[in-house]
C-alpha positions as CSV (number, residue, x, y, z in Angstrom):
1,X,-25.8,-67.7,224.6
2,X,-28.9,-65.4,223.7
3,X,-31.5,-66.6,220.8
4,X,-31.1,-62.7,220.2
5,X,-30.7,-62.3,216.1
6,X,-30.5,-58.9,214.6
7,X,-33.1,-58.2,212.3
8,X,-32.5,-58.7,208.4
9,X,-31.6,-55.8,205.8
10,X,-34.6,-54.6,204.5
11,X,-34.9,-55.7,200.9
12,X,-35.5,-52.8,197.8
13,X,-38.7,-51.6,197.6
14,X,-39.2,-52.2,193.9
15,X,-41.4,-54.2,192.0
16,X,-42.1,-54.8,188.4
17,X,-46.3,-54.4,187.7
18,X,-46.8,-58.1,187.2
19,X,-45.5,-58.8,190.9
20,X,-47.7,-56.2,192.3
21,X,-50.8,-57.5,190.3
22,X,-50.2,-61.1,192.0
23,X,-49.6,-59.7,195.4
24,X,-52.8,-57.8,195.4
25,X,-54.2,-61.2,193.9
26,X,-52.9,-63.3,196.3
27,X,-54.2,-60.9,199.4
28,X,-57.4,-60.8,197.7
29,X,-57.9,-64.5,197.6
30,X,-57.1,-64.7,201.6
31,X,-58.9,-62.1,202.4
32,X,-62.4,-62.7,200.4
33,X,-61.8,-66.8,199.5
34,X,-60.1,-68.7,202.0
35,X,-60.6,-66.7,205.4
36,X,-64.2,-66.4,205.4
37,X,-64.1,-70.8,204.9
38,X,-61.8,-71.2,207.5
39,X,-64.1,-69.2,209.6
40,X,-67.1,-71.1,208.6
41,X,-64.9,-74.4,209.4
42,X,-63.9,-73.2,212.6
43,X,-67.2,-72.1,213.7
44,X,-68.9,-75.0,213.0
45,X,-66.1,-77.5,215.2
46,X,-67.1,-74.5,217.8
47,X,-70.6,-76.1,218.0
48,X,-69.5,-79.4,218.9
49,X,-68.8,-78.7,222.4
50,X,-65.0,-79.6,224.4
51,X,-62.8,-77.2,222.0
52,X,-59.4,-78.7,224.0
53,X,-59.9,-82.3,221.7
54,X,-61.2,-80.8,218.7
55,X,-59.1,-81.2,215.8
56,X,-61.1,-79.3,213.5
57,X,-61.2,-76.3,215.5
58,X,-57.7,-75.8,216.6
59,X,-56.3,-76.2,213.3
60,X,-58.9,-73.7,211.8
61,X,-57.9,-71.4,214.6
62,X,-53.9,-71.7,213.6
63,X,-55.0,-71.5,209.8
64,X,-57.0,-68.0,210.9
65,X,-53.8,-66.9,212.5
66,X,-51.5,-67.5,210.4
67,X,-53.9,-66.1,206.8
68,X,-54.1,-63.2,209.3
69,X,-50.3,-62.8,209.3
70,X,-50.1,-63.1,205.8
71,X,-52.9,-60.5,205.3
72,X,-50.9,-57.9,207.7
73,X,-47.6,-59.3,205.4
74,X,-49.3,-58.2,202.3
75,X,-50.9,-55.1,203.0
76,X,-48.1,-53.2,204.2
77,X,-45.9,-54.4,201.8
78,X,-48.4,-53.3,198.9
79,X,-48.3,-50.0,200.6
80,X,-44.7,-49.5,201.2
81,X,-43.0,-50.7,197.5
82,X,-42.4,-48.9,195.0
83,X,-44.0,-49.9,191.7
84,X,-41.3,-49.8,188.3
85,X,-43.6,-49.4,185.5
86,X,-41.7,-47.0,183.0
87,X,-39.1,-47.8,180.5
88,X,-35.7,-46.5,181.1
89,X,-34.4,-43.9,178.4
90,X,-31.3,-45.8,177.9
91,X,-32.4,-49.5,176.8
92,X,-28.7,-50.9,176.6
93,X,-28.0,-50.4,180.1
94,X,-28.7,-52.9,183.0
95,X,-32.0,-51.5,185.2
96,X,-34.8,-52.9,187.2
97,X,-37.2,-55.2,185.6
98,X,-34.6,-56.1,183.0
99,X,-33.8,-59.2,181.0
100,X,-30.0,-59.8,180.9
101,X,-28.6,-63.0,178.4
102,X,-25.0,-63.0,179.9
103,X,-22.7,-65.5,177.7
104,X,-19.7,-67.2,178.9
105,X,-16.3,-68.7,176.8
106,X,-18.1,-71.7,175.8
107,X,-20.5,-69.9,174.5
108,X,-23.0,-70.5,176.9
109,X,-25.8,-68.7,177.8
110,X,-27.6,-67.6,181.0
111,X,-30.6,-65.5,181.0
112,X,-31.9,-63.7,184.1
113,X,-34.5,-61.0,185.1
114,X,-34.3,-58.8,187.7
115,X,-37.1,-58.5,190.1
116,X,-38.0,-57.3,193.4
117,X,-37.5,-59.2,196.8
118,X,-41.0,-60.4,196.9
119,X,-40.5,-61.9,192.9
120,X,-38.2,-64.2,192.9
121,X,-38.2,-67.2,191.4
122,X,-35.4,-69.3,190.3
123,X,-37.4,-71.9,188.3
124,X,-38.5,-68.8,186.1
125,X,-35.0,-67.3,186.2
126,X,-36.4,-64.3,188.4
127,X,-33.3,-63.2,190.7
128,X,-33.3,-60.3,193.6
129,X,-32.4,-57.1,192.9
130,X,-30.4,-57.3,196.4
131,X,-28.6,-60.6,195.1
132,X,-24.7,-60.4,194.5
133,X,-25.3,-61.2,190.9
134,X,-28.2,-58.4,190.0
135,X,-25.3,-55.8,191.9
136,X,-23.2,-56.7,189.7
137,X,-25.2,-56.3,186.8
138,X,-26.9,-53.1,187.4
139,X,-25.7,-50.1,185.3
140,X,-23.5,-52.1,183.2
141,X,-24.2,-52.0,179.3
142,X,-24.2,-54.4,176.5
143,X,-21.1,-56.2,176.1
144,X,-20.0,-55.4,179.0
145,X,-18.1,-58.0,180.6
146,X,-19.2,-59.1,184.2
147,X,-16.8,-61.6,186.3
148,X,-18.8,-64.0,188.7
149,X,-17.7,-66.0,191.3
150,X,-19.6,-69.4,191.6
151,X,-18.5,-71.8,193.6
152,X,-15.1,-70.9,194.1
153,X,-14.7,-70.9,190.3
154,X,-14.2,-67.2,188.5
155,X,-16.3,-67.0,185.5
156,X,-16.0,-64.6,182.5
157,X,-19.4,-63.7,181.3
158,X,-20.5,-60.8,178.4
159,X,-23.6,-59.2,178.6
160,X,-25.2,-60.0,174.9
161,X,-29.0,-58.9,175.1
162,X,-30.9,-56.7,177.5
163,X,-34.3,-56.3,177.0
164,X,-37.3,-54.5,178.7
165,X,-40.9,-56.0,178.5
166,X,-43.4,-53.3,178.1
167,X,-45.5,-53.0,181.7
């Protein structure tokens, strides 16, 4: 059996501004902060001769590699998204960037945002625009009614509020 695995779908190329500020702020703190310390570090375990036993240098030299990764990560990504900073014309409908408070039969509520691939956050209630939940969302209106599946369970849920923050 091969290790062979075939590469993953390429996620949307959309992000809201936010995301792209803290991208840009993120590459910008490798790139000017940490990586010129780590190459201070691991110059100065270079001076203290056998570089095979040297703690200090080999785990500044794997800390280089991989803020270089991350670097390379970040700069084509800034380069190839796309990003969403207008208002759609029709406010009531389910787009990009959006806030949607979905309520159930109990009464209630769940209240999501749809972001890009390189945004998400579930402690902030930030989902992917590629997730099965944002598909189901997108281009649906208010009080529309949206059936989810969640753990085996079919839920019944109404779309009461969609809003758009200003970018």
């Amino acid at each position: 059996m091969g290790r062979y695995r075939p590469p993953a779908p390429r996620s949307a190329p959309y992000i809201t501004p936010e995301g792209a500020k803290s991208l840009r702020e993120e590459l910008q703190q490798l790139w000017k902060v940490e990586r010129p310390a780590v190459t201070a570090a691991v110059h100065e375990a270079a001076k203290n001769g056998d570089r095979s036993e040297n703690g200090d240098y080999i785990y500044g030299k794997r800390r280089l590699r991989e803020i270089d990764r991350r670097v390379r990560y970040l700069s084509k990504r800034l380069d190839e998204v796309t990003i969403v900073d207008r208002l759609p014309a029709d406010k009531d409908k389910v787009f990009f960037g959006a806030w949607v408070t979905l309520e159930d039969d109990n009464g209630e509520e769940l209240r999501y945002r749809i972001v890009g691939a390189d945004e998400i956050n579930p402690a902030e209630k930030k989902i992917s625009i590629d997730s099965p939940l944002a598909k189901q969302l997108l281009g649906k209106r208010l009080d529309d009614q949206v059936l989810l599946t969640i753990e085996g369970k079919q839920t019944s849920y109404i779309i009461v509020e969609v809003i758009y923050e200003l970018p």
